[in-house]
N, C-alpha and C positions, 0 to 999 in steps of 0.2 A: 321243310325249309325251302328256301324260295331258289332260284337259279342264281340270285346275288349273294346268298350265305353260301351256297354250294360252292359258289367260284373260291370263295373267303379259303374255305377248306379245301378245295383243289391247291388252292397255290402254296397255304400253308403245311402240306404233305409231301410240295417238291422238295429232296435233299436239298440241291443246290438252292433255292430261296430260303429254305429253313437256315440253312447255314449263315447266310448272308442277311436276311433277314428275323433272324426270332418268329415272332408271333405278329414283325410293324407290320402288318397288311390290313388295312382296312377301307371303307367305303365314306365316300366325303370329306372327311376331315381325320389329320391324324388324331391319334388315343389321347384324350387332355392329358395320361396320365404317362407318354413317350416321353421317356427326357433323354435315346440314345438315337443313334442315325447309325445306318441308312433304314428309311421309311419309306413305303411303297402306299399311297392314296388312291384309290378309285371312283369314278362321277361317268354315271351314264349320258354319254353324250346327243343318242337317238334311239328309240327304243327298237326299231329295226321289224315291226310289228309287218305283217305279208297278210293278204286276204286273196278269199276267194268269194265268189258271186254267195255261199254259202257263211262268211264271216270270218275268221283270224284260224290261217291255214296248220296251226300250233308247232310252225317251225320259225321261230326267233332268230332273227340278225341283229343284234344291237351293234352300236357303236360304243366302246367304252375306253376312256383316257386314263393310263396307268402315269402317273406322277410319281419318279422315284428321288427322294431326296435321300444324298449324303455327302459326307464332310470332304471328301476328295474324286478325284473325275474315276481314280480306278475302282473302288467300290460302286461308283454310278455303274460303271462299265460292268461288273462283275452282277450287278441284279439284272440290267438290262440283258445278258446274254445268256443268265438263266430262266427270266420270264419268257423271251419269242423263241428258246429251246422248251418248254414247256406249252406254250398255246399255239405252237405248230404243232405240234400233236394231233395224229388223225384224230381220233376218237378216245375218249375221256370221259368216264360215268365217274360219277359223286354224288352222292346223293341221291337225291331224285331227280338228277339232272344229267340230261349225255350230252355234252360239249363236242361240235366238229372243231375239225381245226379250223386256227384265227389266220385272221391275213390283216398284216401290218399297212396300216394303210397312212401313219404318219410317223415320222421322228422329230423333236425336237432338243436341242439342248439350250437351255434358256440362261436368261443371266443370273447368276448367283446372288441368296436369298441371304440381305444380313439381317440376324439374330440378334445385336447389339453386342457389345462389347468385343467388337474385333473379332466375332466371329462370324463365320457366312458362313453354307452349305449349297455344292453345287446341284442343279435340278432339273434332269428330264423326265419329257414328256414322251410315251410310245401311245398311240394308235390304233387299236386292234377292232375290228370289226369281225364277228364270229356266229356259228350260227347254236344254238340249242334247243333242247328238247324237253319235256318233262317224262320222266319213263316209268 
């Protein structure tokens, strides 16, 4: 599995996101088949790739934008403090993947997404820049 399915399954194995989240974690676009909130999206923003005079040093920084949507500000509030309690984490293997820890390098809270029919859900954005391994 890649460092992007690893992640999938890091975050889906934290209590506190499992809790709050189910299984809504996923990469690009939410599940067609999500019809609850709160939903957590991810889109790599830079691939974070390092070289040496020898070629790509296989210590990864990406840049990756965690999108959390839900129906009220304290369940936003409630995933967001248990995702940067989770990718502040020194060191984290999953897979075939060892995760350092992340460092938050933007917060957002944006204006809220309507749905139609008088419904809207509120929706931030966290920031995290991180480094990985294959092991």
């Amino acid at each position: 599995m890649s460092w992007r399915g690893d992640l999938i399954s890091r975050l889906r194995a934290d209590a506190a996101l499992a809790a709050a989240l189910g299984t809504r974690i996923a990469w690009f676009e939410a599940g067609r088949s999500w019809t609850t909130f709160p939903r957590l999206v991810l889109q790599e923003i830079s691939p974070g790739r390092d070289y040496t005079h020898s070629g790509p040093d296989g210590l990864d920084g990406p840049r990756v934008q965690f999108d959390i949507f839900a129906e009220d500000g304290e369940a936003v509030e409630a995933v967001e403090t248990a995702l940067i309690a989770e990718m502040e984490q020194a060191v984290v293997e999953t897979g075939s993947t060892r995760f350092h820890h992340a460092f938050l390098e933007g917060r957002r809270m944006l204006d809220p997404v309507d749905l139609g029919n008088n419904r809207r859900v509120q929706r931030m954005t966290l920031d995290f820049t991180f480094f990985h391994e294959t092991i």
